[in-house]
N, C-alpha and C positions, 0 to 999 in steps of 0.2 A: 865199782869197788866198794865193798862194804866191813871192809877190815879193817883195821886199825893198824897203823905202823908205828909201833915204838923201838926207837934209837936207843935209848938207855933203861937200865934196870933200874927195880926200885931205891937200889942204894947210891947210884948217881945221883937219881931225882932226889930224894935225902942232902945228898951233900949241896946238890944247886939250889935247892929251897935255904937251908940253912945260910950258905954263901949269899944268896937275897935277902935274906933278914938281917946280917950281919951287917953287909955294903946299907943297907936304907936305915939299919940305926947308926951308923957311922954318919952316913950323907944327915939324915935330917938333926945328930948330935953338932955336925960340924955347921951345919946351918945356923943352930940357935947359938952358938960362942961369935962366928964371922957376926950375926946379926950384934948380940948382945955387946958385943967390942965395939961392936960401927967400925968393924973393914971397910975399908974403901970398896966402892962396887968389883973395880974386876979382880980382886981376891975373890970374892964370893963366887965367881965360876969355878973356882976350884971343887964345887960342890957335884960339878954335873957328873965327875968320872964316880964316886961310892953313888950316887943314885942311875948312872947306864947298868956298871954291875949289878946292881937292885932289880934293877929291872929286865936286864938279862937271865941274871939266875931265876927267876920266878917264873918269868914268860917260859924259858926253856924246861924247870918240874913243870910247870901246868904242862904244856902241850907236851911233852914227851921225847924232847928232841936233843 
């Protein structure tokens, strides 16, 4: 198979890209306040769900899905 299967149009992949950038400056803004305050460590997992989003929306514009 030498075809390419894409799932979604270019304006989904627009809005999951954007929705990527959004969630990883939220995740790495919420990183440097937890850091900058001296949260206690497990506050700081709070961090992992805007950087999964991040990296969700991105992986899925890149590959098409």
């Amino acid at each position: 198979m030498t075809g390419e299967v894409c799932n979604i149009g270019t304006k989904e992949r627009r809005r999951r890209r954007l929705l990527g950038f959004v969630a990883l400056t939220v995740g790495v803004a919420l990183a440097f306040l937890l850091v900058v305050f001296q949260a206690p460590r497990l506050f700081r997992l709070v961090i992992f769900f805007p950087l999964w989003i991040a990296g969700l929306g991105l992986l899925q514009a890149r590959e098409k899905t």
